[in-house]
C-alpha positions as CSV (number, residue, x, y, z in Angstrom):
1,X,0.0,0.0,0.0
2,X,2.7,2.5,0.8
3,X,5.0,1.5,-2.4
4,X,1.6,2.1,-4.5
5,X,1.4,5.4,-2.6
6,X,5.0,6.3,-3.2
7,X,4.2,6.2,-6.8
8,X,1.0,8.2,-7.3
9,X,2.3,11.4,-5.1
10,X,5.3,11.1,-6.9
11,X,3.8,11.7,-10.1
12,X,5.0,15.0,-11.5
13,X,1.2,15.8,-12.3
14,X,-0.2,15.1,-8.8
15,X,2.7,16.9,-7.8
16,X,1.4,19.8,-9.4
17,X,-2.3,19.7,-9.0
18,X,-1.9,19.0,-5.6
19,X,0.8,21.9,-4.9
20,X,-1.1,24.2,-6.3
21,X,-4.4,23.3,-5.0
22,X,-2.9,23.7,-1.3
23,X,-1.7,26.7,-2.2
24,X,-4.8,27.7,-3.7
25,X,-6.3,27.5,-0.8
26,X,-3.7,29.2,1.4
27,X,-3.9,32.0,-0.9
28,X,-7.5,32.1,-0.5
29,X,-6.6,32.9,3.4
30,X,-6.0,36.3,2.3
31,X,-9.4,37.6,2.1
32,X,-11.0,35.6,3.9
33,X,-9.1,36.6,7.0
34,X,-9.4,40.4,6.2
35,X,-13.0,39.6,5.9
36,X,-12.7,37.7,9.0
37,X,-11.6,40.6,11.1
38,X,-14.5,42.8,10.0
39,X,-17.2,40.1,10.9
40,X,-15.5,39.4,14.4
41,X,-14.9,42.9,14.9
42,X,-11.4,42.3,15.4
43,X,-9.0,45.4,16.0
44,X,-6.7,45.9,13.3
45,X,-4.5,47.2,16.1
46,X,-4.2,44.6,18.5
47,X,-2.2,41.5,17.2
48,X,-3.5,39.3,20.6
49,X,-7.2,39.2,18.9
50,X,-5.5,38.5,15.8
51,X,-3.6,35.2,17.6
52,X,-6.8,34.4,18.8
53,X,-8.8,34.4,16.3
54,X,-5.8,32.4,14.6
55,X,-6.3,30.0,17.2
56,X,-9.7,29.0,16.6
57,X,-9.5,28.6,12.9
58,X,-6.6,26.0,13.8
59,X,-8.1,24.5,16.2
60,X,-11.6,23.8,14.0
61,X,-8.7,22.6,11.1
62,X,-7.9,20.1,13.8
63,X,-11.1,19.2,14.6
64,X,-12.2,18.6,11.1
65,X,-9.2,16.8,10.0
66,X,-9.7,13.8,12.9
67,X,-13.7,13.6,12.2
68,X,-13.0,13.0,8.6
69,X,-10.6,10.3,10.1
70,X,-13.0,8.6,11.7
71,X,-15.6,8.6,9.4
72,X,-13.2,7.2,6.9
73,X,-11.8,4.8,9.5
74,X,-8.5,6.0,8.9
75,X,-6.0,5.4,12.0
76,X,-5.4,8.5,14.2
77,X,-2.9,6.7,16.0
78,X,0.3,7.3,16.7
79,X,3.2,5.6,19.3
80,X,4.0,7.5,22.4
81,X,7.7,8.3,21.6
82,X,6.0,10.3,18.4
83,X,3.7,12.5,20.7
84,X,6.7,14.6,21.8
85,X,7.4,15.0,18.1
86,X,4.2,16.0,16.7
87,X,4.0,18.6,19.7
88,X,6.9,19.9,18.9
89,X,5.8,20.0,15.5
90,X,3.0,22.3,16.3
91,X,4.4,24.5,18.3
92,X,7.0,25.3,16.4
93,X,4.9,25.4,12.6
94,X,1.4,26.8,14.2
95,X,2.1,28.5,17.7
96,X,5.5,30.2,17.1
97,X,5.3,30.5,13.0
98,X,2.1,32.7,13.2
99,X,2.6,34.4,16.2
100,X,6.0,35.8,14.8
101,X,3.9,36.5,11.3
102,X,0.4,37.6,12.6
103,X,2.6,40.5,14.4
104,X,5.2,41.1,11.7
105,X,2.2,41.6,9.4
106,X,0.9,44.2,12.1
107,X,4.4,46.4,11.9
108,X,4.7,46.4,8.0
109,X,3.2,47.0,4.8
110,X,1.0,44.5,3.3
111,X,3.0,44.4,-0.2
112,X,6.6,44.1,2.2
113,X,5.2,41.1,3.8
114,X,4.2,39.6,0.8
115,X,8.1,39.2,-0.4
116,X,9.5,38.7,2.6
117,X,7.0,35.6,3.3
118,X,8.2,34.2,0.2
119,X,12.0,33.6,1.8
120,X,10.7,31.0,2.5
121,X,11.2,28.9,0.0
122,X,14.7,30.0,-0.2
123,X,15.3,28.9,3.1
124,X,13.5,25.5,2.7
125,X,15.8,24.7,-0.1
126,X,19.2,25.2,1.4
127,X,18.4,24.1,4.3
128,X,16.9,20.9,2.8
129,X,20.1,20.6,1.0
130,X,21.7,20.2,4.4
131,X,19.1,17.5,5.7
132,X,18.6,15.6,2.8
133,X,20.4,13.6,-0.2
134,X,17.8,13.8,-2.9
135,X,18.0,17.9,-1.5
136,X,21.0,18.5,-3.1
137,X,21.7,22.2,-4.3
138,X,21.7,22.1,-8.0
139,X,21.7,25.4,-10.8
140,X,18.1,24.2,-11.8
141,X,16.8,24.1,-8.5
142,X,18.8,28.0,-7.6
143,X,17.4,29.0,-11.2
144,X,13.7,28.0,-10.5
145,X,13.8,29.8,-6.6
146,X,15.1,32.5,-8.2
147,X,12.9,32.9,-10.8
148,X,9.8,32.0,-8.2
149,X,11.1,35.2,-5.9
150,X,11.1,37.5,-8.8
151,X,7.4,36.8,-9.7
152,X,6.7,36.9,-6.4
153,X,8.3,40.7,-6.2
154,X,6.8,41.5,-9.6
155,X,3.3,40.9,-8.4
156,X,3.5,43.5,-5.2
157,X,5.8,45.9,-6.9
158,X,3.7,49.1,-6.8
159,X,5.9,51.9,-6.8
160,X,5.2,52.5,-2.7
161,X,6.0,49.6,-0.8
162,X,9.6,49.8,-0.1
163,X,9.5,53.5,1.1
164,X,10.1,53.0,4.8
165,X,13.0,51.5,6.6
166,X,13.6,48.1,7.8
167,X,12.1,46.9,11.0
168,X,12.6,44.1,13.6
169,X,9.2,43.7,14.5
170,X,8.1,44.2,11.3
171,X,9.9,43.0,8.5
172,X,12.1,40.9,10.9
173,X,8.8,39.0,12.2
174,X,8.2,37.9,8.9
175,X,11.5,37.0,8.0
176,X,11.5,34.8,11.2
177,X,8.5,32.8,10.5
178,X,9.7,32.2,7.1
179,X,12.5,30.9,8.8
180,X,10.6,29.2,11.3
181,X,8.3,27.7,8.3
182,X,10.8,26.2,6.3
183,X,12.3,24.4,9.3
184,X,8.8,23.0,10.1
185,X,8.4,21.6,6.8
186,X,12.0,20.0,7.2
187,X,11.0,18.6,10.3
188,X,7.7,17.3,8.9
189,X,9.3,15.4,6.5
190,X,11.3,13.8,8.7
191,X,8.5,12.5,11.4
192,X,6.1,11.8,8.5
193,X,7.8,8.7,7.5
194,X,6.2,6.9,10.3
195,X,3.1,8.6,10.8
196,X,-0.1,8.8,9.3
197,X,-0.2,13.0,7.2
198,X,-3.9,13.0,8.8
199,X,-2.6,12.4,12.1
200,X,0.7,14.6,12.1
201,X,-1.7,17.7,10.6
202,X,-4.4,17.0,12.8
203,X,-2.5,16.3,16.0
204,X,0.2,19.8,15.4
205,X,-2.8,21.9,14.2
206,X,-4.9,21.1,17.8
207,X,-1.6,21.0,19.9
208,X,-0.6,24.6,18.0
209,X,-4.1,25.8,18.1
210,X,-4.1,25.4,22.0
211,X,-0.9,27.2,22.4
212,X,-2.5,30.4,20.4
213,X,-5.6,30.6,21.9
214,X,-4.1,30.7,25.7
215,X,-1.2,33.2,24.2
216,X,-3.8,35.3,22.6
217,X,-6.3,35.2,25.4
218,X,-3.2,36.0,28.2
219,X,-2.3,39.0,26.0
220,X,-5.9,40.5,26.6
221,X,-7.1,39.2,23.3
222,X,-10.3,37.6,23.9
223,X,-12.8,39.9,23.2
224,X,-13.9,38.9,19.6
225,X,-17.5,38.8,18.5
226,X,-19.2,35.6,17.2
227,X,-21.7,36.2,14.2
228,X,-23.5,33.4,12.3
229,X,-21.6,34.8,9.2
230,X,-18.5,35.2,10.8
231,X,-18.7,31.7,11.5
232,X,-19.8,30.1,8.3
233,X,-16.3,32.1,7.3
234,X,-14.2,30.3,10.6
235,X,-15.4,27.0,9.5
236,X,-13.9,27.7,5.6
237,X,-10.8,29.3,7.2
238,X,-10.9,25.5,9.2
239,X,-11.2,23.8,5.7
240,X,-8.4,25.7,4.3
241,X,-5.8,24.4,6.8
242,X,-7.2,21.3,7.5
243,X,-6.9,20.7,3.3
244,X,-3.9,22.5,2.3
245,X,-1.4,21.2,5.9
246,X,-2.7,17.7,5.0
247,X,-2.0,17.4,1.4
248,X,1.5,19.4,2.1
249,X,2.0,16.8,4.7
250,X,1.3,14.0,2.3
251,X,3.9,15.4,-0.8
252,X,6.6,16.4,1.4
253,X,6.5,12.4,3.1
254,X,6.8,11.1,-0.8
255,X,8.7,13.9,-2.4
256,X,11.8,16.4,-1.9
257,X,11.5,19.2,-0.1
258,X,12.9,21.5,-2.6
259,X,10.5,19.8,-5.4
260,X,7.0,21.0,-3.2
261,X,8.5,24.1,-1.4
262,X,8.6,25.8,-5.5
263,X,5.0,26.0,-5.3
264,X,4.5,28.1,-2.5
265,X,5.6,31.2,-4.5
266,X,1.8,30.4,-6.0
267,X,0.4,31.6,-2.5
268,X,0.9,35.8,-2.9
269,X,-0.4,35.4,-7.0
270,X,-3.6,33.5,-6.0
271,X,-3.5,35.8,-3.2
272,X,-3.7,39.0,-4.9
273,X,-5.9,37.4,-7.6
274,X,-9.0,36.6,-5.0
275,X,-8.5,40.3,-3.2
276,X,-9.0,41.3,-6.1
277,X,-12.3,39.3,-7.1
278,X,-13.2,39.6,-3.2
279,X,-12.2,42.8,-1.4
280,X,-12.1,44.7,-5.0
281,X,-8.7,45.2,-4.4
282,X,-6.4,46.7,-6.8
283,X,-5.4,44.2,-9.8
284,X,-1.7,45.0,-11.3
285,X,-2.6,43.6,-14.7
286,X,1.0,43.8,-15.9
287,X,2.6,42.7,-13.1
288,X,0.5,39.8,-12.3
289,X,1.2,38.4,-15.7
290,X,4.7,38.7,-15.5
291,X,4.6,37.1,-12.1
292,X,3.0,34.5,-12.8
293,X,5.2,33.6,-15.9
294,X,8.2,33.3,-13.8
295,X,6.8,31.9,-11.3
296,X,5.5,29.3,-14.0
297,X,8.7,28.9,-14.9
298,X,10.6,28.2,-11.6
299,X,7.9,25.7,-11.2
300,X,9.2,24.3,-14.6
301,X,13.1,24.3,-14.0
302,X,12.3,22.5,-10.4
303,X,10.5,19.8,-11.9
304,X,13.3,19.6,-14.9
305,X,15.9,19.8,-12.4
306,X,13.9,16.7,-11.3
């Protein structure tokens, strides 16, 4: 069962069309967090009802991820010397990850943020080049990051973004949790060999989820308004995580790191892309075209490099 596994989510196809569905849906976080905020009356000021409100949406991903396990009669399972290691996993890629990014995207601009989230990819493939054989650093696999970054900073170059100075809470937050997200997806790799995706996601998203939701609430973040609309919207916020961290679970366990990480720079495109069919945001026709033809073809030179 796992060698027939190992061969369909190694398929270069399923590859892509399940890369860029997770990221799809990540990028489909975008708006439907800002619109989030506005239906839970959340202050745009105060980054503890932000963690919060973080916290629930990982904790319903959690939730949904383990009743869809037993309903399928899938094994939620796992030994007691992997608890530590799933813990760790989530506090490390839900608590500390978006508490570093949830207030780094507090202290800078939106268009900033967008970039610097996108290191992460860079770091995910050279530090998987440290960790792993099949990691190696190659000029395909530097040409296709490369490439990816640009598109990404094509997209959110609008003339204003890059006007103010550098800052540690800021722009350092978000360089942080891209560090701190690469790392998690090296470590998930490594504990996934073992474990069931559905039980590494599901168990890190409700350990993580925890650890937001007391952080938030300690900070004086728990005054957030529950609507019937707001949440219908926490329940898809739920799905998005639940989806996208399972099936990024699942290709990282069968493939390289460096070979999956090349379609997160997908995120800020279909990011920008549903603002701008959502929130009426601001569409850079030219820009988004070019992005998304490098980006295409960093995608390209990964999988050639392949």
């Amino acid at each position: 069962m796992r060698k027939n596994n190992e061969t369909f989510f190694t398929k270069t196809y399923m590859v892509m069309i399940l890369g860029l569905f997770s990221c799809f849906l990540w990028g489909s976080a975008f708006p439907s967090v800002k619109i989030g905020y506005e239906l839970f009356s959340v202050d745009a000021s105060n980054s503890f009802e932000k963690i919060v409100f973080a916290g629930y949406r990982f904790f319903i991903s959690s939730m949904m991820i383990l009743i869809f396990c037993l309903l399928t009669r899938r094994t939620v399972k796992i030994n007691k010397e992997d608890i530590p290691k799933v813990g760790f996993l989530g506090l490390i890629q839900t608590t500390v990850q978006y508490i570093f990014f949830y207030i780094g995207l507090s202290n800078t601009s939106g268009t900033k943020g967008s970039i610097l989230a996108a290191t992460t990819t860079f770091f995910s493939v050279v530090l998987a080049h440290f960790f792993y054989k099949e990691d190696k650093l190659s000029f395909k696999r530097v040409g296709g990051v490369i490439l990816g970054f640009l598109g990404v900073t094509i997209v959110n170059l609008n003339g204003s973004g890059f006007q103010s100075g550098f800052t540690f809470t800021g722009d350092g937050f978000i360089i942080i949790s891209s560090l701190v997200g690469a790392l998690s997806g090296i470590y998930t790799k490594k504990i996934a060999k073992n474990i069931s995706p559905f039980a590494v996601s599901g168990y890190q998203l409700f350990i993580g989820s925890i650890f937001l939701i007391f952080a938030g609430v300690l900070g004086g973040g728990g005054n957030i308004d529950f609507t019937l609309k707001g949440m219908i919207l926490l329940l898809y916020l739920g799905f998005i995580s639940a989806a996208a961290f399972t099936l990024w679970t699942i290709l990282l366990k069968y493939n390289s790191v460096g070979r999956v990480t090349i379609y997160k720079f997908s995120v800020p495109l279909f990011g920008v892309l549903l603002s701008y069919i959502f929130l009426g945001e601001r569409l850079l026709g030219l820009n988004v075209i070019l992005g998304i033809i490098f980006v295409s073809a960093g995608i390209i030179m990964i999988n050639k490099g392949e």
